[in-house]
N, C-alpha and C positions, 0 to 999 in steps of 0.2 A: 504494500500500500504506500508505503513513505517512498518507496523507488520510485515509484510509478508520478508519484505528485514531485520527487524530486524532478524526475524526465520532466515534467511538462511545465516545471517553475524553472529552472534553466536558462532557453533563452529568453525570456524574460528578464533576467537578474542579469546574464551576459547584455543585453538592451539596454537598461539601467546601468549599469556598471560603464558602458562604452558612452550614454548618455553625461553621466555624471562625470567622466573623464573629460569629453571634451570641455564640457562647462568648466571645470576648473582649470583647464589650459587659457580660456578664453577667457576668464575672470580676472586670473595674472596677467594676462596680457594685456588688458585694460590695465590693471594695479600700477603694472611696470610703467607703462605709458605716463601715466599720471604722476606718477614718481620723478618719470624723469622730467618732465614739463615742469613741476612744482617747485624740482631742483633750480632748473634753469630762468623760472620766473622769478623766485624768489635773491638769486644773485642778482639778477639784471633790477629789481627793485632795492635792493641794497647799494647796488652802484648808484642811483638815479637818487637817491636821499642824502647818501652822504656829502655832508658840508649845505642841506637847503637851510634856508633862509626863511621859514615861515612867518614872520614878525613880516616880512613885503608882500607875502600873498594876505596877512590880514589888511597891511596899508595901501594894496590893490584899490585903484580906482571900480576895478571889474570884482571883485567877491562879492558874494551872490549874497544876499538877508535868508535865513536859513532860521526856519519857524519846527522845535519839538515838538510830536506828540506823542505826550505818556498818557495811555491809557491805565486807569488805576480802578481795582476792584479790590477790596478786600486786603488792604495793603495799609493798613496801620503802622506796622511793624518796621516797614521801611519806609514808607512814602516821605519823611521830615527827610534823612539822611538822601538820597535818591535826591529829590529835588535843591536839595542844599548845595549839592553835589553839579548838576545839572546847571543853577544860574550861577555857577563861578568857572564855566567853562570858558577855555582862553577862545572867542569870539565875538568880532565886535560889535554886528547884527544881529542878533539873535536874541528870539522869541521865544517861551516856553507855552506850552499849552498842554495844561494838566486834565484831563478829561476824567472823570469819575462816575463812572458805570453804575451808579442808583449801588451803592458799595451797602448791605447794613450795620459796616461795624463805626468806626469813628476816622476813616480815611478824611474824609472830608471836615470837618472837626480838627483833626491835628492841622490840618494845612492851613485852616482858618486861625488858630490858635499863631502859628510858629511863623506863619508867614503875614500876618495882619489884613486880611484879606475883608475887604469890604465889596458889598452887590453892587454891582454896573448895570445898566439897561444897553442895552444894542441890538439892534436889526441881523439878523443870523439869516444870510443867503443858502439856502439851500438848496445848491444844485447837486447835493445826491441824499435822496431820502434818507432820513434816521428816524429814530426814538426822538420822543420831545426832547428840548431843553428846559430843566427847572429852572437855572438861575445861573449868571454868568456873574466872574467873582474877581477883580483886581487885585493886585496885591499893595499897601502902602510902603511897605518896605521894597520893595523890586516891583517897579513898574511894566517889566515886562516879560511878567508871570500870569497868565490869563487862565484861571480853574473853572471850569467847564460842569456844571452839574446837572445828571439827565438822568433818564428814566431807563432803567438795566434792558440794555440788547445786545452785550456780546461785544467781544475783544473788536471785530470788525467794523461794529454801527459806532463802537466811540471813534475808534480812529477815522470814519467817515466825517460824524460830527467835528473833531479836531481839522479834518481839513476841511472843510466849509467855514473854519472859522481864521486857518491859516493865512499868513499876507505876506511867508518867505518867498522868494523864489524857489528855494530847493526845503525840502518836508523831510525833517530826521524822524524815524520812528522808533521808539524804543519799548521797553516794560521799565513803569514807575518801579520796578524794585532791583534796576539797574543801575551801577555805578561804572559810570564813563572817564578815562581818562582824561585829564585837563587837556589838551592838547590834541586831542583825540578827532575833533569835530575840522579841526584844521588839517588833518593827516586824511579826514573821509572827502573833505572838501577837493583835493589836489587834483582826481580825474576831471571833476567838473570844468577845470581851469585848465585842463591842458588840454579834451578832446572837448569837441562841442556836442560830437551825438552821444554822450553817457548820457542812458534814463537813470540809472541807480547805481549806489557802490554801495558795498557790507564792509563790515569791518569782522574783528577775531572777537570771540566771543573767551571769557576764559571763567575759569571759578574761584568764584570769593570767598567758599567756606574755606576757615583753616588760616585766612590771610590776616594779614593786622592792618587794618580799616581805621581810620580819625579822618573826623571831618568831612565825610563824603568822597573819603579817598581812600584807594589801596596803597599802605607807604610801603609796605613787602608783601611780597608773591609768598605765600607759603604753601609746602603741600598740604594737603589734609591726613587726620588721623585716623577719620573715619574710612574704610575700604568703598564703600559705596558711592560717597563725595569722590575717594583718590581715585576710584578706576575713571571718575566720568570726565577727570581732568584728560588720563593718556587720550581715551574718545575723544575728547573736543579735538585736542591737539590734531590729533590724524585725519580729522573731518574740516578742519583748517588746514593746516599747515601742509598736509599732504592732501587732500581731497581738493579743496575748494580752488589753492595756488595752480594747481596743475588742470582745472578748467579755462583760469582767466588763460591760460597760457593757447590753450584747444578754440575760446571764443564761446564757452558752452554754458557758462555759469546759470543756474535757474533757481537757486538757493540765494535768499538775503535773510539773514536771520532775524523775525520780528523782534526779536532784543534789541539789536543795533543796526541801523542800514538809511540812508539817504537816497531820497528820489527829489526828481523833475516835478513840479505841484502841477504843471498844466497837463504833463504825462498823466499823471495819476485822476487827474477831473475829467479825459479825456477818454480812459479805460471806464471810469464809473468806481473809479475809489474798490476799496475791499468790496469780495464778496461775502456774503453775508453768511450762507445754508453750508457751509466748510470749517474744518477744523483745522485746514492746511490755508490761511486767507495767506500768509506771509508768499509761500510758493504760488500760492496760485496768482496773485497778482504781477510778479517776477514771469511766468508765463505765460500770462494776459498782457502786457505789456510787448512781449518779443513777439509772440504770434502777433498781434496788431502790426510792431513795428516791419515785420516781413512781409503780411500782408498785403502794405502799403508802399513796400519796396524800400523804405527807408533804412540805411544805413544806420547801425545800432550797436552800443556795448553795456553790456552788465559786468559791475567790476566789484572784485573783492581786494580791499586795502586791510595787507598784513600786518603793518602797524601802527592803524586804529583799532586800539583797544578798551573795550567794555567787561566788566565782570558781574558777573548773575551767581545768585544763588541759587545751588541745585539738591535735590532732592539726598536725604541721607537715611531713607530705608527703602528697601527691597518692595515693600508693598505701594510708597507712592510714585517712586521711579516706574514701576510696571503701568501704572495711569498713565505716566508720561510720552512711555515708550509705546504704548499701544494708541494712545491720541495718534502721537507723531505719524504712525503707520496709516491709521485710517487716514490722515490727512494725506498723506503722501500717496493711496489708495486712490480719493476720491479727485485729487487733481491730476491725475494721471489721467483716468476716465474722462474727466471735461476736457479735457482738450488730445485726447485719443487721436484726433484727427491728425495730429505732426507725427505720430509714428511712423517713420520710416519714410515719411515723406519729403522730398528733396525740395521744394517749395520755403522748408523751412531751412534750408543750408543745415551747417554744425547741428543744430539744436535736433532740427528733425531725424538725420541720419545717423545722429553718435551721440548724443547727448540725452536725448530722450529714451532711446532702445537702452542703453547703460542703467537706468534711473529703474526700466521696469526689469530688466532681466537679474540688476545686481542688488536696487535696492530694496525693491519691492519683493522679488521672487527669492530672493536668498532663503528665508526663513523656512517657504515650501520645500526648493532644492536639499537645501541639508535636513527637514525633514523626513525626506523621502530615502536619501542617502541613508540615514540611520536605522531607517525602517528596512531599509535592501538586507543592510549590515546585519542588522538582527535575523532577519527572515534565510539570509544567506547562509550563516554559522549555522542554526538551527538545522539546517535538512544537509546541511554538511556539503556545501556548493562554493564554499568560498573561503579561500587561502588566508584567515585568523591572522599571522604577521604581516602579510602585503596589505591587509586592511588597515590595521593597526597602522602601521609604515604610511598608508597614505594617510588617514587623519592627521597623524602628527606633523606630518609634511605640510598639510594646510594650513593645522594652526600655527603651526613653524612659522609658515611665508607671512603671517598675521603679525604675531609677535616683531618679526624684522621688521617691515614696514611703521610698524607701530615705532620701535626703538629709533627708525632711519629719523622718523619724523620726531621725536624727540630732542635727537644730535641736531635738526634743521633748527629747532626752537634754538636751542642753547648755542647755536653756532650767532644766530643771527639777533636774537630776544636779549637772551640770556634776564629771563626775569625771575627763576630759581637760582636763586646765588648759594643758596647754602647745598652744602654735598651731603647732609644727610635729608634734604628734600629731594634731591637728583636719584637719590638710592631709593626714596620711598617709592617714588614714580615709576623706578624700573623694577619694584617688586611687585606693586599691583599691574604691572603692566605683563611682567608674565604669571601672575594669579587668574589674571580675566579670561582664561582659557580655559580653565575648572571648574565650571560649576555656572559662573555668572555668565559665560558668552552663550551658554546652553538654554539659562534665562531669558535672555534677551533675543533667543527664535520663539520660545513659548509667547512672552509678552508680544512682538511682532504677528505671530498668526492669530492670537486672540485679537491684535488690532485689525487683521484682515478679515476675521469674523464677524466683530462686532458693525464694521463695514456693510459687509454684504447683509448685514441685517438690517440694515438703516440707523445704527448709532451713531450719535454724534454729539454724547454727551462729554467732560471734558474729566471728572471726576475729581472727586474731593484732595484739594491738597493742602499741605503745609509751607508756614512761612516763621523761621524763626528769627529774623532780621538781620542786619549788620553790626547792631549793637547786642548788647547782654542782654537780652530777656528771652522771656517762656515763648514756646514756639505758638505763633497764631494761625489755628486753622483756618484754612480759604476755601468756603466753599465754590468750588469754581463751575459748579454744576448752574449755579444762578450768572455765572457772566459768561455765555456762549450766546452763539448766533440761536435766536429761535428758527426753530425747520418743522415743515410738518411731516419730513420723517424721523425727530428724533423721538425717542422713550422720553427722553429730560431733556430739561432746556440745559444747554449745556455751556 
C-alpha cells in the first residue's frame, strides 16, 4: 500500500522539488542583483554628499515651503515629544499639520496643554472628500503648528484632511509617534532640487527602542535588549539599506514608508490623495502615482534618500508584531490586486516588467512557496522519497544566503552610517541576526499567510496595538481597530 502511494506521490514531489529549485535560483538572482545595485548606489550617494553645503540649499532662492502631516490617533504617549521634535527641524518653510483622528484618549488635550493651542475658524477646501472637521486649532507658542481635529476615518481620510489643508509645495508625511532627525527634512528635500520630475522620496526608517532619546531626539543609536525590538532592527536594515538602495539604482522603487516620505502636493491632489478601503494607502499611492505618471507618458522618479533619517517605535512582543506583520501583508495583498493590470506589462517600463512581478513572486508568495517546501519536506521523509541531508543541506543553504545578505547589509550601515558606535551593540545585532532563522523567520510565514487569509476574506481591520512612548512611562494601548479606513468589506473598522 505505502509503495504503491509512494509510486504515485513521486513525481509529484520530483515537480515540487525541481519547482522549488528553480524558485530559489531565481530569488538569489534577484537578491544578488539588488545587492549589487544597492552597493553601487549607495557609494555613488556617499560620493555626491561629501563636503555638501546644506545651510545654501536652505538659503536657496528655489527651496520649496514643505507642509507635515502627522496623522495622530491614540498617541498620548508620544505625540508632546514627536511634535516637539518635528517644529525644531532645521527648515526654514515649514508647516506642521497635526491631524487627530477623533483619538478617545487625551492626544488632543496634551497638544492643547504643551503646545498653547487656541481655536481658529477657516474655510477648509475640500477637494478630496473626508470625515468632518471638528475644530481647527493654532498654536500660540509656534505659529506654525496647525492641529486638525475630526471625526475618526482612518490613517488615510486624516492625511486626506491634512492635505486639503496643506499650502507646502512638497507634503512630508509621517506617524505623530515618529522622531525625525534635525536635519533630516533637508537631506529628503535634495532630489527635489536636483531632478524636476521627483513625485516623492522616503527616507530610512530605523528603531528607537533601546536608544537614548532627550528632547525629541535620538542622541545615541543603541541596540535593543529586547530580541523582538533587536531582530526588527537587522529587518529594517536589509529592507533599506539592501532592499530599497538597490531599487532607486533599477528605477523600481514603489515602497515610501508612511513613517517618513515627501511628495509633490499637486501630485498627490491630482491622484485623489490616499485611498481610503486599504490597509496598504502608503504603497498604494506610490503606485497610483507611477501608473498615472506612465500612463500619461511622463517622465518620473520615486527616490529613496539613505541619509534621511527617522526613528519609530516598534513592537516588543510576538503577539503584537504578528498584527503588524499580517496588516502589512494584507496591504501589500490588496494593492497588488488594484493595480494587477502592470503585471508584466511593458507599458509600465521597470515597474511593470521587474518590479512588480519581484513584489508578487518574492514578497507576497514567499510565505506560500516555503510553505509548500516544508510541507514536500515532510511528506517526502515520511514515504521515504527524499535524501534527509541534501534536504537539510538545502535549507540551510537558504537560510545561509539570508543571514549573508543580512550581515552584507549590516557592514553597508557601519561602512557608511556608522550610527552603532559601541561594539557591544555591533555584536548584539549580529547575534539576533543569526537567531532570526530559528524559530522567529518560521513566525513570520505563519503571520504573512494568516495576513493573506484574513485578505481573501475581506479583513481589513488593523488590530489592537501598543505604545509605550519615548519617554518613561507604562505602555498605552492603541486601539487601532477605531483609526482604519471604514470599508464595507471589513469585520471592524479598522
Amino acid at each position: 500500500m505505502m509503495t504503491s502511494f509512494a509510486s504515485a506521490l513521486a513525481p509529484i514531489l520530483a515537480a515540487l522539488d525541481l519547482s522549488i529549485l528553480l524558485y530559489f535560483v531565481a530569488i538569489n538572482a534577484a537578491y544578488l542583483t539588488l545587492v549589487a545595485c544597492s552597493t553601487w548606489e549607495l557609494v555613488i550617494h556617499i560620493l555626491r554628499i561629501r563636503g555638501e553645503s546644506r545651510a545654501r540649499i536652505l538659503g536657496s532662492a528655489v527651496t520649496p515651503a514643505i507642509s507635515i502631516l502627522a496623522p495622530a490617533y491614540n498617541e498620548e504617549a508620544t505625540i508632546a515629544e514627536s511634535v516637539t521634535a518635528l517644529l525644531a527641524l532645521h527648515y526654514a518653510n515649514l508647516e506642521l499639520v497635526v491631524i487627530n483622528d477623533g483619538s478617545p484618549d487625551r492626544t488632543l488635550a496634551v497638544l492643547t496643554q504643551r503646545f498653547e493651542l487656541i481655536p481658529i475658524h477657516s474655510i477648509v477646501w475640500r477637494r478630496i472628500d473626508t470625515k468632518p472637521v471638528r475644530g481647527l486649532y493654532r498654536s500660540r507658542s509656534h505659529p506654525n503648528l496647525l492641529v486638525v481635529d475630526k471625526v475618526n476615518g482612518g490613517k488615510a481620510d486624516a492625511l486626506n484632511v491634512g492635505l486639503n489643508l496643506a499650502t507646502g509645495d512638497l507634503v512630508c508625511v509621517i506617524d505623530a509617534d515618529t522622531i525625525v532627525d534635525a536635519d533630516a527634512l533637508q537631506r529628503l528635500a535634495r532630489p527635489f532640487l536636483s531632478h524636476h520630475d521627483v513625485l516623492a522620496a522616503g527616507g530610512t526608517i530605523r528603531i528607537a527602542n533601546g536608544s537614548n532619546i532627550s528632547a525629541g531626539r535620538v542622541t545615541a543609536a543603541r541596540a535593543p535588549r529586547n530580541f523582538v525590538a533587536g531582530v526588527q532592527v537587522v529587518e529594517y536594515f536589509r529592507a533599506f539599506i539592501f532592499g530599497r538602495l538597490g531599487w532607486n539604482r533599477l528605477g523600481g522603487n514603489l515602497i515610501i514608508s508612511g513613517a517618513f516620505g515627501l511628495f509633490r502636493r499637486d501630485a498627490m491632489l491630482a491622484a485623489g490623495g490616499y485611498t481610503h478601503d486599504t490597509v496598504g494607502e502608503d504603497m498604494e499611492l506610490v503606485l497610483k502615482l507611477r501608473r498615472q505618471a506612465y500612463e500619461a507618458g511622463r517622465k518620473h522618479r520615486i527616490m529613496f534618500v539613505p541619509d534621511a533619517v527617522a526613528w519609530t517605535e516598534c513592537p516588543e512582543s510576538l503577539r503584537v508584531l504578528g498584527r503588524q506583520r499580517d496588516r502589512w501583508h494584507r496591504g501589500l495583498s490588496d494593492v497588488l490586486w488594484r493595480h494587477r493590470k502592470m503585471f508584466l506589462n511593458p507599458r509600465y517600463g521597470v515597474v511593470g516588467l521587474w518590479c512588480y512581478p519581484y513584489f508578487v513572486f518574492v514578497e507576497l508568495l514567499a510565505p506560500v512557496i516555503e510553505l509548500v517546501g516544508w510541507l514536500g519536506l515532510v511528506l517526502g521523509t515520511a514515504v521515504g522519497l527524499l535524501n534527509v541531508s541534501f534536504a537539510a543541506l538545502f535549507f540551510l543553504l537558504a537560510y545561509g544566503i539570508g543571514a549573508v545578505l543580512s550581515t552584507y547589509s549590516l557592514l553597508l550601515e557601519e561602512w557608511s552610517f556608522n550610527r552603532y558606535t559601541h561594539v557591544s551593540d555591533r555584536l548584539r545585532l549580529l547575534l539576533y541576526l543569526f537567531l532570526e532563522s530559528f524559530g522567529y523567520r518560521q513566525l513570520t510565514v505563519v503571520w504573512r499567510l494568516r495576513g493573506i487569509w484574513k485578505y481573501l476574506r475581506g479583513r481589513t481591520d488593523w488590530g489592537r496595538m501598543e505604545r509605550r512612548g519615548f519617554a518613561a512611562s507604562p505602555a498605552v494601548p492603541s486601539t487601532v481597530a477605531a483609526h482604519a479606513p471604514e470599508s464595507p468589506r471589513s469585520t471592524a473598522a479598522a
